[in-house]
C-alpha positions as CSV (number, residue, x, y, z in Angstrom):
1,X,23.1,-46.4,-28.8
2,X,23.2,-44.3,-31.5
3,X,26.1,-45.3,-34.1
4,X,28.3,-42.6,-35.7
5,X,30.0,-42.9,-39.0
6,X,32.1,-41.1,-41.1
7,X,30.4,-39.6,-44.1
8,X,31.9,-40.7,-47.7
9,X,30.5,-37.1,-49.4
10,X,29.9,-33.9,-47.2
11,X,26.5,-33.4,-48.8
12,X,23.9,-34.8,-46.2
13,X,20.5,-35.9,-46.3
14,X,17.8,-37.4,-44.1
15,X,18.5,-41.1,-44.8
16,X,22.2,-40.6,-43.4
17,X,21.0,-39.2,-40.3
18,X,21.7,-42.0,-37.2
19,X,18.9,-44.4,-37.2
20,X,17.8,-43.6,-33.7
21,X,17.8,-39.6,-34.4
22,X,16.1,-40.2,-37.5
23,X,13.1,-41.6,-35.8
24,X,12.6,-39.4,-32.9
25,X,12.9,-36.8,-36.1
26,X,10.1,-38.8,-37.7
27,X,7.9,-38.8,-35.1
28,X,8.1,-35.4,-34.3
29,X,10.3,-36.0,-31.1
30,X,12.2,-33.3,-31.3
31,X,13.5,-32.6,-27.8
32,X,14.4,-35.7,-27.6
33,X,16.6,-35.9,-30.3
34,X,18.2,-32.8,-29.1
35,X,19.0,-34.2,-25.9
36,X,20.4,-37.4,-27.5
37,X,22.6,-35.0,-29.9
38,X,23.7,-33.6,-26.2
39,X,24.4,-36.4,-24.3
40,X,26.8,-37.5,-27.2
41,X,28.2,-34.2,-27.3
42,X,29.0,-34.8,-23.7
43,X,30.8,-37.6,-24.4
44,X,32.4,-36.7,-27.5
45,X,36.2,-36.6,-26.6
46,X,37.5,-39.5,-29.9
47,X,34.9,-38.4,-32.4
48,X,37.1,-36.7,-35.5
49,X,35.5,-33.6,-36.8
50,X,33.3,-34.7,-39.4
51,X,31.5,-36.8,-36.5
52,X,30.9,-33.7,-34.6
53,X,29.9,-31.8,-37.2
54,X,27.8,-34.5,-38.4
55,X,26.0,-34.7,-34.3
56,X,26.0,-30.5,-34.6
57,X,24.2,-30.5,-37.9
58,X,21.4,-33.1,-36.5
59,X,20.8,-30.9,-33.3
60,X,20.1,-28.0,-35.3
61,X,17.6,-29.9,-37.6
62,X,15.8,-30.5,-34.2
63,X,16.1,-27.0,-33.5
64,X,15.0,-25.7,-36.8
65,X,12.3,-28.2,-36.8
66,X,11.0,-26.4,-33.7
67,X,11.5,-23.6,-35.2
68,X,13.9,-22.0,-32.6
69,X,16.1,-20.1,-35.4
70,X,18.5,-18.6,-33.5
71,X,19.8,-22.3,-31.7
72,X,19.4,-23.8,-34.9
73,X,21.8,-21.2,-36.8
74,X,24.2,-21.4,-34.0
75,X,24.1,-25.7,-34.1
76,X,24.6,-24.9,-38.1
77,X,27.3,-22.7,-37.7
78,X,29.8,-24.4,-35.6
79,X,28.9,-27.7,-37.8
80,X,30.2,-25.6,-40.5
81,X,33.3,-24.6,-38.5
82,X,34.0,-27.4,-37.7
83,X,33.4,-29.0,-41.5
84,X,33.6,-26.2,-44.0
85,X,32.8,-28.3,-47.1
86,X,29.1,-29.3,-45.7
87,X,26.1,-29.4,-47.8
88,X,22.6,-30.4,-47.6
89,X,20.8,-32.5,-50.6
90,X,17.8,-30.2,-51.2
91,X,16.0,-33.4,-52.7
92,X,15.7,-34.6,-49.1
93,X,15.9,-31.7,-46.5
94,X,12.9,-29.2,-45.9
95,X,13.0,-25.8,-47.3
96,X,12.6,-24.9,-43.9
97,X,16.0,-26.7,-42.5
98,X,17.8,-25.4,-45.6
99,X,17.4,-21.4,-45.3
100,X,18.3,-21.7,-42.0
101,X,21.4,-23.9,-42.9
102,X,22.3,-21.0,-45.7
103,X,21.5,-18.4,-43.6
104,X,24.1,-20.0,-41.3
105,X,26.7,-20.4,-43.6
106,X,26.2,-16.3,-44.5
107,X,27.0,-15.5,-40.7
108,X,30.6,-15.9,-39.1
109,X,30.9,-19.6,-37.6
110,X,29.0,-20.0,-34.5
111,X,28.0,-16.3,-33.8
112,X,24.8,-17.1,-35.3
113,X,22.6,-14.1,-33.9
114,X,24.8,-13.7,-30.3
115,X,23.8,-17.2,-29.8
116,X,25.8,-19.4,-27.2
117,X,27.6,-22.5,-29.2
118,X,29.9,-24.9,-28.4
119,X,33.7,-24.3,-28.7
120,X,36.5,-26.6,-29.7
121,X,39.7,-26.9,-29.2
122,X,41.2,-29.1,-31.9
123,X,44.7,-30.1,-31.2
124,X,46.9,-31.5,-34.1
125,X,49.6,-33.3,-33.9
126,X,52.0,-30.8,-36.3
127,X,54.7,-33.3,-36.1
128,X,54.8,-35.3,-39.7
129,X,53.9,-32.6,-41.6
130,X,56.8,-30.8,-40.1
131,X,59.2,-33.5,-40.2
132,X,58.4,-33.8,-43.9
133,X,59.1,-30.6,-44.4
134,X,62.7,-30.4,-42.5
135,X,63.4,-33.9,-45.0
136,X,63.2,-31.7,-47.7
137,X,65.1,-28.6,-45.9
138,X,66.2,-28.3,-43.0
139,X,64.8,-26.1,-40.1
140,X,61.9,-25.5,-42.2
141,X,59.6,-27.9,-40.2
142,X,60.3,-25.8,-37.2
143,X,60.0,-22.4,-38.3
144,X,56.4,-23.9,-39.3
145,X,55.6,-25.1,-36.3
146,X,56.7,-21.3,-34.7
147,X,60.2,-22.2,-33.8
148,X,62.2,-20.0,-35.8
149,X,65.2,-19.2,-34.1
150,X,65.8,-23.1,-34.0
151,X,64.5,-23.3,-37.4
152,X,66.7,-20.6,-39.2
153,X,69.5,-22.3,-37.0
154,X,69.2,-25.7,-38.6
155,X,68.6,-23.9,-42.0
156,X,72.1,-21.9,-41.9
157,X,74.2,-25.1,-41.0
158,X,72.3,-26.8,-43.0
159,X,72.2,-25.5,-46.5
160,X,75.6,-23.5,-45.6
161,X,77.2,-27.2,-44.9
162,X,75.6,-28.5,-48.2
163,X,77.4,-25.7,-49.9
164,X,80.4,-26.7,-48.5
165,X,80.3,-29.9,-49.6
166,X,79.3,-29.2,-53.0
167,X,82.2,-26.7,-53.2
168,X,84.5,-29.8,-51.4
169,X,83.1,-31.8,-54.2
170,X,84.1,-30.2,-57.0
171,X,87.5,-29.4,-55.2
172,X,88.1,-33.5,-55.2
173,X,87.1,-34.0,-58.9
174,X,89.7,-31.5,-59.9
175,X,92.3,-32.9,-57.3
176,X,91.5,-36.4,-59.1
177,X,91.6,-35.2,-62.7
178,X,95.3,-33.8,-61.9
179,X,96.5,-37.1,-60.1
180,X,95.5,-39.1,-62.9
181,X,97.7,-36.7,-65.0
182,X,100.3,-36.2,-63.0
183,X,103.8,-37.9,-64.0
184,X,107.1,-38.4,-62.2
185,X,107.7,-36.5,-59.2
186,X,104.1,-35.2,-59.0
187,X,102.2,-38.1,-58.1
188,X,103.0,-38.3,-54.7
189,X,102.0,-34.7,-53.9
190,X,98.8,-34.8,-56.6
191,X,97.4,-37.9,-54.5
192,X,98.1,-36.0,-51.1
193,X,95.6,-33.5,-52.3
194,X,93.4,-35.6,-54.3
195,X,93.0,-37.1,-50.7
196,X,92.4,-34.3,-48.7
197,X,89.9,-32.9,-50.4
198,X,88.2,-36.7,-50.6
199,X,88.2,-36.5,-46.6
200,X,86.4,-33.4,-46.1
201,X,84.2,-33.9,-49.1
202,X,83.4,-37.2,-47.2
203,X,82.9,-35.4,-43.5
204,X,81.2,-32.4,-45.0
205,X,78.8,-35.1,-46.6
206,X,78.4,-36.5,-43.3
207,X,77.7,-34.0,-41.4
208,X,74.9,-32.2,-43.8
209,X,73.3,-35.7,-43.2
210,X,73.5,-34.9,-39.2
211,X,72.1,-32.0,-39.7
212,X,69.1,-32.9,-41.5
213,X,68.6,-36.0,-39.5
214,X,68.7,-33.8,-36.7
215,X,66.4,-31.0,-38.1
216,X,63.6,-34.2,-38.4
217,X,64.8,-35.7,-34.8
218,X,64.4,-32.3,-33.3
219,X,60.7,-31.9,-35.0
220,X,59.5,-35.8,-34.1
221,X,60.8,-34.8,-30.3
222,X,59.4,-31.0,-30.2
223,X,55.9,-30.3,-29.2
224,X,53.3,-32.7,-30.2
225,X,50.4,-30.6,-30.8
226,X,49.2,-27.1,-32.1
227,X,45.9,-25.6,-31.3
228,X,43.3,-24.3,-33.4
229,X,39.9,-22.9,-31.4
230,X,36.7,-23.7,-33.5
231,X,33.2,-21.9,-32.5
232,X,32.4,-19.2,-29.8
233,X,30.2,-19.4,-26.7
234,X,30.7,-21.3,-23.5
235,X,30.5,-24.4,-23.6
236,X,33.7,-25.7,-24.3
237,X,34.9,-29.1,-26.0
238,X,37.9,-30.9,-27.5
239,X,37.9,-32.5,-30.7
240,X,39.5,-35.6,-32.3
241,X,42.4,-34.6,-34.4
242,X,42.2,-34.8,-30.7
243,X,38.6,-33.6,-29.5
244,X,38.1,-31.9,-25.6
245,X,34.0,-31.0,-25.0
């Protein structure tokens, strides 16, 4: 069984190539390898996306190796799709593997020549990135995640309550800073007011925390994923973030 792991760097060379690839590479055993490469490709739903771009880049070694360009560009390209920050140590990779690993990354993703690649679907779970964007204001998680009428929604109460209680705020200092002051008669109507505005100060407060609490709720609760399509061709795959092949 060939083990997969994550790679540390994103520049790649021949000794971190899976142990079992590696020495049908070796020997020359190219087809082989490729049909290893596929039969974990066929199985690939789990892997994160450096995994499969790590399994995409060692089929297209094969192919390059037997010196089928066009398969090998393709393989290269939707390696590069799906991992953008890629590169191969010269030191240890042919010339041969490496133009055709440059000449992928000069072409547009997979479309390597009108070759057939795979295509993923990568589905991401928007959610905490949202959420910690509707902590910080609210609605703004949604509109991010493509709900804007909710998100513009939650904004306007919102920020519009948060105004209110900074305005109800300021209302209750200066209703305090005259009750302290007042003398005589005025006491009794000075603390009347000085506790009014304490009351909505204190509601206003609570509901801008409702609101944002609900702007986060609403996010954690909303959709769980958003999908991104990596590649072009027909076969068609999803990857780990969550992963569909």
């Amino acid at each position: 069984m060939v083990i997969l792991t994550l790679m540390a760097c994103a520049v790649f060379s021949m000794t971190d190539m899976p142990a079992p690839l590696r020495d049908d590479f070796d020997s020359g055993r190219y087809q082989q390898m490729i049909g290893r490469v596929d039969s974990l490709l066929a199985q690939s739903i789990g892997l994160s996306l450096p995994e499969l771009a790590g399994l995409h880049l060692w089929k297209g070694f094969g192919q390059a190796a037997l010196g089928d360009r066009p398969k090998a560009r393709a393989s290269f390209g939707v390696a590069l799709s799906l991992d953008p920050s890629i590169e191969l140590d010269p030191r240890e990779v042919s010339p041969k593997i490496l133009s055709e690993f440059e000449a992928a990354r000069a072409l547009s993703g997979a479309e390597a020549e009108g070759e057939s690649a795979a295509v993923y679907l990568v589905l991401e779970d928007s959610r905490p990135g949202a959420a910690f964007r509707s902590m910080l204001v609210p609605g703004w998680g949604q509109w991010t995640m493509g709900r804007k009428t909710r998100g513009v929604a939650f904004a306007a109460v919102g920020l519009s309550g948060l105004a209110g209680w900074v305005a109800a705020a300021t209302w209750e200092d200066d209703t305090h800073a005259r009750y302290l002051r007042a003398t005589g008669g005025e006491i009794s109507s000075a603390y009347d007011d000085y506790n009014r505005a304490h009351k909505i100060r204190r509601l206003l407060g609570y509901g801008v925390v409702a609101v944002w609490a609900g702007s986060v709720a609403d996010v954690l609760l909303g959709p769980t994923v958003s999908v991104r399509v990596i590649g072009s061709g027909t076969s068609l795959g999803i990857a780990a973030g969550g992963t569909l092949h």
